[in-house]
PDB file with SEQRES, HELIX, SHEET and CRYST1 records, atoms N, CA, C and O in Angstrom:
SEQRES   1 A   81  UNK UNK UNK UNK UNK UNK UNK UNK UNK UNK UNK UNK UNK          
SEQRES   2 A   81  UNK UNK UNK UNK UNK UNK UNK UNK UNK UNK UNK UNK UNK          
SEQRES   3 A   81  UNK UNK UNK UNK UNK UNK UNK UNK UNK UNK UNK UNK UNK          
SEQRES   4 A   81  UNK UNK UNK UNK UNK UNK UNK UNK UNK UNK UNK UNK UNK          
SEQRES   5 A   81  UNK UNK UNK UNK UNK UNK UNK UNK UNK UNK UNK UNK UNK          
SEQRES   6 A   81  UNK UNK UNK UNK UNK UNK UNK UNK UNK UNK UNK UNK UNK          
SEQRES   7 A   81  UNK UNK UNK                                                  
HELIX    1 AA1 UNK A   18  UNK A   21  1                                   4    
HELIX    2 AA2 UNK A   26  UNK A   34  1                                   9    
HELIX    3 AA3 UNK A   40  UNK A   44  1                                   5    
HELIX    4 AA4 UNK A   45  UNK A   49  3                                   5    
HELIX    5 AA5 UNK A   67  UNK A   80  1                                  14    
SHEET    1 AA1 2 UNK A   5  UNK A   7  0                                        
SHEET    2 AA1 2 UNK A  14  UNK A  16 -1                                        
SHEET    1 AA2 3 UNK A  22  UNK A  24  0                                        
SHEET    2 AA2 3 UNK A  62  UNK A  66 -1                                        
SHEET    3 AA2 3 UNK A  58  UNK A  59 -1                                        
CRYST1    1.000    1.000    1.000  90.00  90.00  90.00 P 1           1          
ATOM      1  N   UNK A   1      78.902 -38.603 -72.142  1.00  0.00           N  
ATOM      2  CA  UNK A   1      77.896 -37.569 -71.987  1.00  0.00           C  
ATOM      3  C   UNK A   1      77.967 -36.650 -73.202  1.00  0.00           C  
ATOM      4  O   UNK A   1      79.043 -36.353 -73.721  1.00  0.00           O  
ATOM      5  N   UNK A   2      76.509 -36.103 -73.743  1.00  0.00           N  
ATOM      6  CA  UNK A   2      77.034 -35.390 -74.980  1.00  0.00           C  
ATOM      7  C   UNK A   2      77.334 -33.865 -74.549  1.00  0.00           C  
ATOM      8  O   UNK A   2      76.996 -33.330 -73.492  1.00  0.00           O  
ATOM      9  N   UNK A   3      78.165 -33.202 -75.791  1.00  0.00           N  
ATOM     10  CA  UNK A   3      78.843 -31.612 -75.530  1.00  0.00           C  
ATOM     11  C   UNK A   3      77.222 -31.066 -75.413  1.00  0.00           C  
ATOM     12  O   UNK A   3      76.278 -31.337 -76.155  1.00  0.00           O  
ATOM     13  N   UNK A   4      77.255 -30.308 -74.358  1.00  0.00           N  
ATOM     14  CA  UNK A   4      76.500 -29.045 -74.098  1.00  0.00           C  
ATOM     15  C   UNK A   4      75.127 -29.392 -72.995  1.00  0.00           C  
ATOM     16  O   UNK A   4      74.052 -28.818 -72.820  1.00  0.00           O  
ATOM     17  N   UNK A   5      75.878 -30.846 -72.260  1.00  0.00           N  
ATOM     18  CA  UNK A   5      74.861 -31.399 -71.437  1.00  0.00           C  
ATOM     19  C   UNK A   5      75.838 -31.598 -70.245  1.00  0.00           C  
ATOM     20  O   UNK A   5      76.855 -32.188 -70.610  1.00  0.00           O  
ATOM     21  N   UNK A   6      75.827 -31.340 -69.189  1.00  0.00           N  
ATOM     22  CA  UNK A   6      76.026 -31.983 -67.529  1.00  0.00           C  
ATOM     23  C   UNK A   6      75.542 -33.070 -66.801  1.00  0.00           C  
ATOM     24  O   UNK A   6      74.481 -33.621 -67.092  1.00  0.00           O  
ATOM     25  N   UNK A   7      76.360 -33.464 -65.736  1.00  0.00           N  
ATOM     26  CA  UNK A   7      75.203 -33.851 -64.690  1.00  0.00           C  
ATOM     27  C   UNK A   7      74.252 -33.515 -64.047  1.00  0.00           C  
ATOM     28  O   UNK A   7      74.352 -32.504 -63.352  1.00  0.00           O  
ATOM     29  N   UNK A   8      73.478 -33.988 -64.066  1.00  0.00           N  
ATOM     30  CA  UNK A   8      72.102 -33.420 -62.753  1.00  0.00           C  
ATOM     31  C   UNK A   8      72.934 -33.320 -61.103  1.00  0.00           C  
ATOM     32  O   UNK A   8      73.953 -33.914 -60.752  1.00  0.00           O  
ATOM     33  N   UNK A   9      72.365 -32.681 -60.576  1.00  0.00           N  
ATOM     34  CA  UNK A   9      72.893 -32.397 -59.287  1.00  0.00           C  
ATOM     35  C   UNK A   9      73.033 -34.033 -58.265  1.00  0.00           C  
ATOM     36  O   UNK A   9      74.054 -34.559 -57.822  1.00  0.00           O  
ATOM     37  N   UNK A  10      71.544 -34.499 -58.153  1.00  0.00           N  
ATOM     38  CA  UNK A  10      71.332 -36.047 -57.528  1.00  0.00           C  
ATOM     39  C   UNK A  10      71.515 -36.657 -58.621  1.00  0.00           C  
ATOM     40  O   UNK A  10      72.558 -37.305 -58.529  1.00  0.00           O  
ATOM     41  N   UNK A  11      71.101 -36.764 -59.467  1.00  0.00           N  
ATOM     42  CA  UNK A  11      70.787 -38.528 -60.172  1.00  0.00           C  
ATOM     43  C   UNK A  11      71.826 -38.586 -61.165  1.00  0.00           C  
ATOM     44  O   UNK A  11      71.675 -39.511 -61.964  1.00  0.00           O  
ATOM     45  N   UNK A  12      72.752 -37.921 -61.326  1.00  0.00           N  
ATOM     46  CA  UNK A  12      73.897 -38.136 -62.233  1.00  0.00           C  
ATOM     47  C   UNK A  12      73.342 -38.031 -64.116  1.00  0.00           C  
ATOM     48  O   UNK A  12      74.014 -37.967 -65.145  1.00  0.00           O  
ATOM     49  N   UNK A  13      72.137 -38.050 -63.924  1.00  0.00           N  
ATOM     50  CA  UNK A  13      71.699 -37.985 -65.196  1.00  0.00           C  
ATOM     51  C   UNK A  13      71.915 -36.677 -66.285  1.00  0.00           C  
ATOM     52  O   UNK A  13      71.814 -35.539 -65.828  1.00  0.00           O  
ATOM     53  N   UNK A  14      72.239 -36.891 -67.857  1.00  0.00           N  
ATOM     54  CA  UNK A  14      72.303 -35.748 -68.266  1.00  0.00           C  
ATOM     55  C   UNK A  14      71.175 -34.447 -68.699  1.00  0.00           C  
ATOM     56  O   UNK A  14      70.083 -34.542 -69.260  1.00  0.00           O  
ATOM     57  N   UNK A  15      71.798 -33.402 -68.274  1.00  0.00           N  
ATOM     58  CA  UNK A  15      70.607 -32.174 -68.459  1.00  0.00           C  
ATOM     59  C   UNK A  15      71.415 -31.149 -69.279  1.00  0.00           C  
ATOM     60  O   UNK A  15      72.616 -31.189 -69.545  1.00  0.00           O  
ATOM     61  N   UNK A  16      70.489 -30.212 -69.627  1.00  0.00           N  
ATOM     62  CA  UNK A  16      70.899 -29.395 -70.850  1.00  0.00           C  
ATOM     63  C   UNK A  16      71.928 -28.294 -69.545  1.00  0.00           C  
ATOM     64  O   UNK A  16      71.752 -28.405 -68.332  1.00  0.00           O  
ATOM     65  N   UNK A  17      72.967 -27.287 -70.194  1.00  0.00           N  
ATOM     66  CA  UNK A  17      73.390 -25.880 -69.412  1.00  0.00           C  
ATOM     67  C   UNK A  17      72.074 -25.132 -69.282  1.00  0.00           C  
ATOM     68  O   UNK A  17      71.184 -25.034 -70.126  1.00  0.00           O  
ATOM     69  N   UNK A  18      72.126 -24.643 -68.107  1.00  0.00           N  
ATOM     70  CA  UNK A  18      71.634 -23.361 -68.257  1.00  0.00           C  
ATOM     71  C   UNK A  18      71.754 -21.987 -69.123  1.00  0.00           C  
ATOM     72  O   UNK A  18      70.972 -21.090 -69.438  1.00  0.00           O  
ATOM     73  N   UNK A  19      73.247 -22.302 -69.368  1.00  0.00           N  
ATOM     74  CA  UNK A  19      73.171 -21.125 -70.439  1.00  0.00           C  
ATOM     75  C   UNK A  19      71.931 -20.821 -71.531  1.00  0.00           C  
ATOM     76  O   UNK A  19      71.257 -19.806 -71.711  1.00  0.00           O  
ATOM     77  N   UNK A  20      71.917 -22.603 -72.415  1.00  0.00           N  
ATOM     78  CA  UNK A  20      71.303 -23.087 -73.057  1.00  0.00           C  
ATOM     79  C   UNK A  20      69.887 -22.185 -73.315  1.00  0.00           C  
ATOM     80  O   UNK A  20      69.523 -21.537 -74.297  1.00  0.00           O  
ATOM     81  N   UNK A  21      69.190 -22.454 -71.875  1.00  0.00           N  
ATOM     82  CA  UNK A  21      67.980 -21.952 -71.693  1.00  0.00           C  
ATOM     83  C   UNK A  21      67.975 -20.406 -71.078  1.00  0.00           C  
ATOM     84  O   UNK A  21      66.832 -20.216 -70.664  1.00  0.00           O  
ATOM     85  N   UNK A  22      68.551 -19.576 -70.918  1.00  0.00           N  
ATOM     86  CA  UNK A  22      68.931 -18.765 -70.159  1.00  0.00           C  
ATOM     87  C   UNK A  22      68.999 -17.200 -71.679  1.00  0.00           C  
ATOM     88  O   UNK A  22      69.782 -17.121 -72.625  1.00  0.00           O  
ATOM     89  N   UNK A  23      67.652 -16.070 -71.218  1.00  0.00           N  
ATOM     90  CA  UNK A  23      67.801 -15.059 -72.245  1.00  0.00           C  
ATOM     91  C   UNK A  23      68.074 -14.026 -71.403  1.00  0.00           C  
ATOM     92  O   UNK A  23      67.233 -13.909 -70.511  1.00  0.00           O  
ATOM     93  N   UNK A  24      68.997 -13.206 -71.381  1.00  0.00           N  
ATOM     94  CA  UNK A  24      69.288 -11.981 -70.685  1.00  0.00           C  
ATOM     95  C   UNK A  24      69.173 -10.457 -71.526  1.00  0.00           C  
ATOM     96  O   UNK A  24      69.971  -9.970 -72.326  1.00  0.00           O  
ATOM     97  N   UNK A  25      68.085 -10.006 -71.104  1.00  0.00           N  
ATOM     98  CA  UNK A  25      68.082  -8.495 -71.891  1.00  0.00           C  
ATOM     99  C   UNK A  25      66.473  -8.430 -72.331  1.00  0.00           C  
ATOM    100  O   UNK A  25      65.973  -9.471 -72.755  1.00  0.00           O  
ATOM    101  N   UNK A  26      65.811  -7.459 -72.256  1.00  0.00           N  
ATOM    102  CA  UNK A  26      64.691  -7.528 -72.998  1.00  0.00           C  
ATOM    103  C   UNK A  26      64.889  -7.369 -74.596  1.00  0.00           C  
ATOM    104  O   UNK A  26      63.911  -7.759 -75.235  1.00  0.00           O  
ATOM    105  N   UNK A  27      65.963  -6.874 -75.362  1.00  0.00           N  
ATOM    106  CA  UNK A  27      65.885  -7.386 -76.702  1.00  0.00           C  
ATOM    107  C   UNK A  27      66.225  -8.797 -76.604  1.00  0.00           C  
ATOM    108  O   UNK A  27      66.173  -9.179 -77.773  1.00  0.00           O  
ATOM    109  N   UNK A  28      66.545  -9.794 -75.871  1.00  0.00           N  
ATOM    110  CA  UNK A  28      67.002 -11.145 -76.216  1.00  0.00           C  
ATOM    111  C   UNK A  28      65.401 -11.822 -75.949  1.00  0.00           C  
ATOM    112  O   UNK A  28      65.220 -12.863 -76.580  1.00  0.00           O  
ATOM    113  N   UNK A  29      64.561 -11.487 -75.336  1.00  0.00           N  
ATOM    114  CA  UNK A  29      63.525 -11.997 -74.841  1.00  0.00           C  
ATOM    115  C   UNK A  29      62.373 -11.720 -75.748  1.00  0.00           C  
ATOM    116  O   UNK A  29      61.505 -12.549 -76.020  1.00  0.00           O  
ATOM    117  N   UNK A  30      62.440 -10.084 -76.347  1.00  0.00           N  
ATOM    118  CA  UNK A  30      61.740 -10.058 -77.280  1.00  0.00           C  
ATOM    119  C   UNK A  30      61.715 -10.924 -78.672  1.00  0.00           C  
ATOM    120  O   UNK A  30      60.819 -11.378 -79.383  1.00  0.00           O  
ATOM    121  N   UNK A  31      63.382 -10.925 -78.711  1.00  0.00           N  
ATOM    122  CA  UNK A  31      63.562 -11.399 -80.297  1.00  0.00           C  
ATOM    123  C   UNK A  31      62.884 -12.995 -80.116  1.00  0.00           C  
ATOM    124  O   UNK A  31      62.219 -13.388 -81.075  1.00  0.00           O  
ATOM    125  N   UNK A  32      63.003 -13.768 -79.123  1.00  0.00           N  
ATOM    126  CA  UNK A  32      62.385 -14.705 -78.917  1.00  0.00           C  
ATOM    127  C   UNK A  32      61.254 -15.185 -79.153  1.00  0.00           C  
ATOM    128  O   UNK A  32      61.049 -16.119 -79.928  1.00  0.00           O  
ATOM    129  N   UNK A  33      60.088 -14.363 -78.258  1.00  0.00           N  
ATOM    130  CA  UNK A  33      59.299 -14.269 -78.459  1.00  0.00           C  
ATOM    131  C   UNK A  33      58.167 -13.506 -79.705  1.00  0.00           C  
ATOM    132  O   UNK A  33      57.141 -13.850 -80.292  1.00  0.00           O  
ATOM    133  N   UNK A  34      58.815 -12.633 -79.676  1.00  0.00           N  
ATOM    134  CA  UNK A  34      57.920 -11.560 -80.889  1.00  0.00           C  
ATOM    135  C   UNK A  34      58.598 -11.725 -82.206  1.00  0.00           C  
ATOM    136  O   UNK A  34      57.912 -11.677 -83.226  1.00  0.00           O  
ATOM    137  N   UNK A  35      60.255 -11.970 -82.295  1.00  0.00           N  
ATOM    138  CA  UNK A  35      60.738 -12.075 -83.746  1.00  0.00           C  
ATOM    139  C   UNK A  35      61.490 -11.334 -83.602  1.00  0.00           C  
ATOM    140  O   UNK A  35      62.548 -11.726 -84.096  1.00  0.00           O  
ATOM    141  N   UNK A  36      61.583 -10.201 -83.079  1.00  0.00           N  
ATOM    142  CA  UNK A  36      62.170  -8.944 -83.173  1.00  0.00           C  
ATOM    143  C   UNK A  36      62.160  -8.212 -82.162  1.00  0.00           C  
ATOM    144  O   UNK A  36      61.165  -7.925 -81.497  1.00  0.00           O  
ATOM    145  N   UNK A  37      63.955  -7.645 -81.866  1.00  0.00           N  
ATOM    146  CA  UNK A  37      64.253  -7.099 -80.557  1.00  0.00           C  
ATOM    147  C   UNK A  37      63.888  -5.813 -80.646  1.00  0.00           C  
ATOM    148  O   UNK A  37      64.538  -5.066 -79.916  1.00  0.00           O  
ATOM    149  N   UNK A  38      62.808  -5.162 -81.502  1.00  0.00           N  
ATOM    150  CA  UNK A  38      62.301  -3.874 -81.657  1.00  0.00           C  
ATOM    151  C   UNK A  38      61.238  -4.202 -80.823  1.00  0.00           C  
ATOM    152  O   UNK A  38      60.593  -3.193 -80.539  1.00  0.00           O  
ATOM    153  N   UNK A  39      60.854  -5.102 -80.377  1.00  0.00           N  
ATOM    154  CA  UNK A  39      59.696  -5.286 -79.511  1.00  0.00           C  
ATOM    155  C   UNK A  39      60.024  -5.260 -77.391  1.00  0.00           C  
ATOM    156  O   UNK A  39      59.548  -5.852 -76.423  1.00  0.00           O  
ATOM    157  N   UNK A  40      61.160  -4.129 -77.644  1.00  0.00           N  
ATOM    158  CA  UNK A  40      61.080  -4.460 -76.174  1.00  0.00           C  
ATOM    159  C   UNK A  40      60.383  -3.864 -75.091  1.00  0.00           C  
ATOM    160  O   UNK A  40      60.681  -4.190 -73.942  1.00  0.00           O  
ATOM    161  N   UNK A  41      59.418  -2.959 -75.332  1.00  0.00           N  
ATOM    162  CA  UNK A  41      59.085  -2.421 -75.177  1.00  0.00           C  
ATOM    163  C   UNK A  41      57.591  -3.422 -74.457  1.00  0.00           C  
ATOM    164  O   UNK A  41      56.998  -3.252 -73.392  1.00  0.00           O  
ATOM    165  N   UNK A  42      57.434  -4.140 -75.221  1.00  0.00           N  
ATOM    166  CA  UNK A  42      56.243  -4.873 -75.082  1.00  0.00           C  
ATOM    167  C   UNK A  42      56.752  -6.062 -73.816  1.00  0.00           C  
ATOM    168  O   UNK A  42      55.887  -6.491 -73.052  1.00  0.00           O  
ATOM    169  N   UNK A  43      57.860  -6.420 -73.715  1.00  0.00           N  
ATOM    170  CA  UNK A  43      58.630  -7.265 -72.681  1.00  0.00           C  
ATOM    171  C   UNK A  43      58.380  -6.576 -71.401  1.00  0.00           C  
ATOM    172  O   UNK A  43      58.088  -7.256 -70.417  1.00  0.00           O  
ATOM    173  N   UNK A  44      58.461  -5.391 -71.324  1.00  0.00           N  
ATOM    174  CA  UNK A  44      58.689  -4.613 -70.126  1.00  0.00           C  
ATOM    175  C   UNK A  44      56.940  -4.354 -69.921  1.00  0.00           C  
ATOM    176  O   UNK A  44      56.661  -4.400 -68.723  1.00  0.00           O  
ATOM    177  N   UNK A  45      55.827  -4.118 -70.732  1.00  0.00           N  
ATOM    178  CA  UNK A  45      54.762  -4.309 -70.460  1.00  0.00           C  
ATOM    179  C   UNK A  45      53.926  -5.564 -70.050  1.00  0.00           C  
ATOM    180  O   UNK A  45      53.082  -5.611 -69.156  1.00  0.00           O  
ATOM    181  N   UNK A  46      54.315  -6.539 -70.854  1.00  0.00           N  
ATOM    182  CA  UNK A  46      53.916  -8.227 -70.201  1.00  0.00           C  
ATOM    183  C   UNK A  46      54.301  -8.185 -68.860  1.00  0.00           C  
ATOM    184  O   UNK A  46      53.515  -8.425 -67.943  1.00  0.00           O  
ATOM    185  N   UNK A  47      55.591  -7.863 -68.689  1.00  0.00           N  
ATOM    186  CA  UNK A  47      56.097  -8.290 -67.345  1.00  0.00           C  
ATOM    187  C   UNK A  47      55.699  -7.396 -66.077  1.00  0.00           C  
ATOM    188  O   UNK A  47      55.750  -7.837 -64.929  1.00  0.00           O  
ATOM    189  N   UNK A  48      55.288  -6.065 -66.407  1.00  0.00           N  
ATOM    190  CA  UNK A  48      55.078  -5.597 -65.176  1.00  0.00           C  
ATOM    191  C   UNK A  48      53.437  -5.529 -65.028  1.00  0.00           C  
ATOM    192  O   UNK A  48      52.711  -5.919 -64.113  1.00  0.00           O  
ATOM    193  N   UNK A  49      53.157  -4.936 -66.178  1.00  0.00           N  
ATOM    194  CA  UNK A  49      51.310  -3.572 -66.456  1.00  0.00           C  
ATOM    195  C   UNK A  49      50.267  -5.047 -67.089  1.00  0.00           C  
ATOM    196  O   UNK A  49      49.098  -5.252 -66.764  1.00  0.00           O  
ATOM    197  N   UNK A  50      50.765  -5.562 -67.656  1.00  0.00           N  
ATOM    198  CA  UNK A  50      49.377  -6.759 -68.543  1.00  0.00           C  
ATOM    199  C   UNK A  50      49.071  -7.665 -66.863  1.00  0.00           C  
ATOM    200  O   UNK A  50      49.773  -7.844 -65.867  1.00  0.00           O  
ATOM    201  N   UNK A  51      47.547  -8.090 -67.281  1.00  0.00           N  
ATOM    202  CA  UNK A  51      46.657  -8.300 -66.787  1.00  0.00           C  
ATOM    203  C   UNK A  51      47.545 -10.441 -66.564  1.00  0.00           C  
ATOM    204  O   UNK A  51      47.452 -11.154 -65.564  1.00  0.00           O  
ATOM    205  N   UNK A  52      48.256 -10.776 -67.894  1.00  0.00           N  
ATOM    206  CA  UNK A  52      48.974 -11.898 -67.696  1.00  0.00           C  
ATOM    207  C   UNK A  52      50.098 -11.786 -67.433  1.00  0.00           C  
ATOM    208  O   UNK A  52      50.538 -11.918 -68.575  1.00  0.00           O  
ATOM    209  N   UNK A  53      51.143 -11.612 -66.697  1.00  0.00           N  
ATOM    210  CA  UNK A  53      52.619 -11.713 -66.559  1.00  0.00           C  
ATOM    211  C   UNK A  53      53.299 -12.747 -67.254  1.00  0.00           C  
ATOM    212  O   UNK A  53      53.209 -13.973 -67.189  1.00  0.00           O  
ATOM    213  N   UNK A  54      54.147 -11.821 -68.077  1.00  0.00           N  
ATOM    214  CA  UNK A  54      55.341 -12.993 -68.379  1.00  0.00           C  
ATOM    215  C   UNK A  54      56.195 -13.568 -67.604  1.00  0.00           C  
ATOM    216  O   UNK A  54      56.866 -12.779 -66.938  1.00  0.00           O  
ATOM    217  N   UNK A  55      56.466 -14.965 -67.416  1.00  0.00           N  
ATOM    218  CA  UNK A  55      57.206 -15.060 -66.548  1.00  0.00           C  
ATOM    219  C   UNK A  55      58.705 -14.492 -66.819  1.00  0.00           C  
ATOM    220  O   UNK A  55      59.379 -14.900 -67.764  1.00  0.00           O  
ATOM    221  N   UNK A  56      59.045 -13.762 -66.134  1.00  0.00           N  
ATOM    222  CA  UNK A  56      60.021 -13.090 -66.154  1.00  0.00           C  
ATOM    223  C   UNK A  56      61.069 -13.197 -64.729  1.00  0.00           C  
ATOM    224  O   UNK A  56      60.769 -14.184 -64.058  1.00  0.00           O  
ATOM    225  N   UNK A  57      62.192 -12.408 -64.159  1.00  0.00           N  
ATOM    226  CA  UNK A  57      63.053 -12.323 -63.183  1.00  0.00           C  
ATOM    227  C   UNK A  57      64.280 -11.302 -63.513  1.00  0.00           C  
ATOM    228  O   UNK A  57      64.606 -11.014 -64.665  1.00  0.00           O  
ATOM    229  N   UNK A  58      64.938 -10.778 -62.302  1.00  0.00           N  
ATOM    230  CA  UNK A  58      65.785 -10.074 -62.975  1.00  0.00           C  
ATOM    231  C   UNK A  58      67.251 -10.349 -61.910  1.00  0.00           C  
ATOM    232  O   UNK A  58      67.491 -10.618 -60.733  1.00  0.00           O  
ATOM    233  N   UNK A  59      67.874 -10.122 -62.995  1.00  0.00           N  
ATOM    234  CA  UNK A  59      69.507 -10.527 -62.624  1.00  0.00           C  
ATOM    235  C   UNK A  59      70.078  -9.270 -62.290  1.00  0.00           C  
ATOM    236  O   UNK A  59      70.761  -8.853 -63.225  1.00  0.00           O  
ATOM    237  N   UNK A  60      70.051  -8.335 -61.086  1.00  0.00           N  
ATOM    238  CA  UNK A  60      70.165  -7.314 -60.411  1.00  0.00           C  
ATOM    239  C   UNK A  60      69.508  -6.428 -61.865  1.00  0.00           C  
ATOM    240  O   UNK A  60      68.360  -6.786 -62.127  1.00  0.00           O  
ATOM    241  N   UNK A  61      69.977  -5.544 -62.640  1.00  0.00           N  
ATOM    242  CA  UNK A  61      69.332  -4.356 -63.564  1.00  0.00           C  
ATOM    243  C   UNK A  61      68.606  -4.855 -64.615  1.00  0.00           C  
ATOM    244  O   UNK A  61      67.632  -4.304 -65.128  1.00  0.00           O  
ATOM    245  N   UNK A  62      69.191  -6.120 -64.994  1.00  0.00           N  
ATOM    246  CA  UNK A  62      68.903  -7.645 -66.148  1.00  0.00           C  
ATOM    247  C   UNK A  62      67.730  -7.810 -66.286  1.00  0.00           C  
ATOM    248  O   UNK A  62      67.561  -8.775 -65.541  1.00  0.00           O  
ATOM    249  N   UNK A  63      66.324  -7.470 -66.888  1.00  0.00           N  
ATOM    250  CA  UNK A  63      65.409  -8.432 -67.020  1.00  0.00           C  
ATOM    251  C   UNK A  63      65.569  -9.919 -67.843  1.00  0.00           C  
ATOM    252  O   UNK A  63      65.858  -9.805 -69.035  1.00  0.00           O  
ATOM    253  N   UNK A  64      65.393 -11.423 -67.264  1.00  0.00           N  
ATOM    254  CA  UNK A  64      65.732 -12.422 -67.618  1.00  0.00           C  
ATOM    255  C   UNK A  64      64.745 -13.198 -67.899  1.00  0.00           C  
ATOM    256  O   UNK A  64      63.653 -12.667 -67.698  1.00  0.00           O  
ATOM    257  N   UNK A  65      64.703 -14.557 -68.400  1.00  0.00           N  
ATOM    258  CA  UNK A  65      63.778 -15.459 -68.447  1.00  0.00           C  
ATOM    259  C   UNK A  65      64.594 -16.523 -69.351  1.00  0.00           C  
ATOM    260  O   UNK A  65      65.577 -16.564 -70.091  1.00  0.00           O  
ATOM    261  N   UNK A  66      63.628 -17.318 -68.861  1.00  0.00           N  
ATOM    262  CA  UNK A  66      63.688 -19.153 -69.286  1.00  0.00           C  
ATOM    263  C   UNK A  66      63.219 -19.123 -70.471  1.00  0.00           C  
ATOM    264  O   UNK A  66      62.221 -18.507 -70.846  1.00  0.00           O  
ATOM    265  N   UNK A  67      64.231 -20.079 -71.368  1.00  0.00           N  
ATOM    266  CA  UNK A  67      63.175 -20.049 -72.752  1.00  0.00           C  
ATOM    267  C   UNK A  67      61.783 -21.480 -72.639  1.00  0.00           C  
ATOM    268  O   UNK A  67      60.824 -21.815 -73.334  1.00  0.00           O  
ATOM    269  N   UNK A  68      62.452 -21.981 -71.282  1.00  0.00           N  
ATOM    270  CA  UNK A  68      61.432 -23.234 -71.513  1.00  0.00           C  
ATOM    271  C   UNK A  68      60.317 -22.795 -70.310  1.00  0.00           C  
ATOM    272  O   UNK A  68      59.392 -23.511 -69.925  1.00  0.00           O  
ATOM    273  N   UNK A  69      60.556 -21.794 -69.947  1.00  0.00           N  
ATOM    274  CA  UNK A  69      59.104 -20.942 -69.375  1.00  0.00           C  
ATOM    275  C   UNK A  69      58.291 -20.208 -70.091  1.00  0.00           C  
ATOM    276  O   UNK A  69      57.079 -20.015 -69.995  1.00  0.00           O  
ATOM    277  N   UNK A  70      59.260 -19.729 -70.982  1.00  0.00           N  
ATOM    278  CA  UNK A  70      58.178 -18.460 -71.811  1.00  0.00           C  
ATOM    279  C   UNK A  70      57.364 -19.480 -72.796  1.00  0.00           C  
ATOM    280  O   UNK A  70      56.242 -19.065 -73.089  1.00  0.00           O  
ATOM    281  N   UNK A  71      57.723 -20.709 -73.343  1.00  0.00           N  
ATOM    282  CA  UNK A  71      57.212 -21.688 -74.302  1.00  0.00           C  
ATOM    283  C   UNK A  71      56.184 -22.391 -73.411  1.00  0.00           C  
ATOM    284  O   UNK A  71      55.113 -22.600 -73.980  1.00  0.00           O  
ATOM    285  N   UNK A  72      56.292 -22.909 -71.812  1.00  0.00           N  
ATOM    286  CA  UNK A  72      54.834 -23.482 -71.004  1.00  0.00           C  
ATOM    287  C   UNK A  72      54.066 -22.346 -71.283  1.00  0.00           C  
ATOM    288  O   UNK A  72      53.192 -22.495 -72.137  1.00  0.00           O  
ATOM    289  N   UNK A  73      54.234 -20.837 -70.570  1.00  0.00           N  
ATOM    290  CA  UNK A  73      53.619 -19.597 -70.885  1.00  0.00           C  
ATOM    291  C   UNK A  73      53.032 -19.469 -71.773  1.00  0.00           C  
ATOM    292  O   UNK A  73      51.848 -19.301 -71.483  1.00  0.00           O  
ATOM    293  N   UNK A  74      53.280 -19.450 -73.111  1.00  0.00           N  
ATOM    294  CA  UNK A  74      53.362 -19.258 -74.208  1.00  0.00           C  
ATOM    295  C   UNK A  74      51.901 -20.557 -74.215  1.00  0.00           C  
ATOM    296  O   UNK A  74      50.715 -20.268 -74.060  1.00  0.00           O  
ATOM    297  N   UNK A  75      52.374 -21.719 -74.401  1.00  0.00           N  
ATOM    298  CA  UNK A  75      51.244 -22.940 -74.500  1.00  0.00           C  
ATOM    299  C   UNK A  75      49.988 -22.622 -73.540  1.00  0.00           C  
ATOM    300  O   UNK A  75      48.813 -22.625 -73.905  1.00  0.00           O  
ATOM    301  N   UNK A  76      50.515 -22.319 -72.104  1.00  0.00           N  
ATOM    302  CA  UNK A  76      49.113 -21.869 -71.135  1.00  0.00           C  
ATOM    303  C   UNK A  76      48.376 -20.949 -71.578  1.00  0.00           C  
ATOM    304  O   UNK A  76      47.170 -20.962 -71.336  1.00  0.00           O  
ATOM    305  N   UNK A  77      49.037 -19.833 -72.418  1.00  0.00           N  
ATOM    306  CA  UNK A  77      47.499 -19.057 -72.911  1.00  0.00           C  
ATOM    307  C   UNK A  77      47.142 -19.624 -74.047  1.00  0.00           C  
ATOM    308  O   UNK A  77      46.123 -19.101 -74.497  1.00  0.00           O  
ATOM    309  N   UNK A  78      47.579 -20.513 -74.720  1.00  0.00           N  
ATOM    310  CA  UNK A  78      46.528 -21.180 -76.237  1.00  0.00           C  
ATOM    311  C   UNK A  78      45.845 -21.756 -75.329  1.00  0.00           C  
ATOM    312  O   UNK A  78      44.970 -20.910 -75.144  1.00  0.00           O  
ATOM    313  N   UNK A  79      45.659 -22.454 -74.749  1.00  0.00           N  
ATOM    314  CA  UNK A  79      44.950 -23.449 -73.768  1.00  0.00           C  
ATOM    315  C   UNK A  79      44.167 -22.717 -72.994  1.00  0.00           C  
ATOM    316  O   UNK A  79      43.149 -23.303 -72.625  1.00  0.00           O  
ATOM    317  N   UNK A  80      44.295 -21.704 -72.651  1.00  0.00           N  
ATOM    318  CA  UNK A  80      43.375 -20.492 -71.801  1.00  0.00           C  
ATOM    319  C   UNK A  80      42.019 -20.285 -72.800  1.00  0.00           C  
ATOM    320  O   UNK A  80      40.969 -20.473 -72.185  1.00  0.00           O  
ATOM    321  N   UNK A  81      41.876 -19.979 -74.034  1.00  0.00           N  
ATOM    322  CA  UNK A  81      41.060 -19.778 -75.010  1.00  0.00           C  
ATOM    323  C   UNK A  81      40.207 -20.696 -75.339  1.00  0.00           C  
ATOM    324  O   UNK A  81      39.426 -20.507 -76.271  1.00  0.00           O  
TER     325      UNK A  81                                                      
END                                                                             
């Protein structure tokens, strides 16, 4: 199995960590997305006040997210246009 992959729960097959995919903090989410963790401000507006929600979640005080959600996200609004 290669380093930084597991088993799947049923099928024994390999899948990436969660860590992997896993951004904790709105500067980690911004820098992601926008480039720059000066943008967190705009994280905390997607996610609660915009008309589209980021997909977002929070880890008790944590705002969190998937990097392979914010990238479907991310693709669903080019495709929205």
């Amino acid at each position: 199995m290669q380093e930084g992959m597991r088993a799947g729960p049923a099928t024994g097959e390999a899948c990436p960590a969660l860590a992997d995919d896993l951004l904790r903090g709105a500067d980690a989410i911004a820098q992601f997305v926008f480039g720059d963790a000066g943008q967190r401000r705009k994280v905390y507006y997607y996610a609660s006040e915009a008309k589209v929600k980021l997909p977002v979640f929070r880890m008790g005080n944590v705002i969190c997210a998937r990097k392979s959600r914010l990238i479907g996200w991310i693709e669903m609004q080019e495709g929205a246009q």
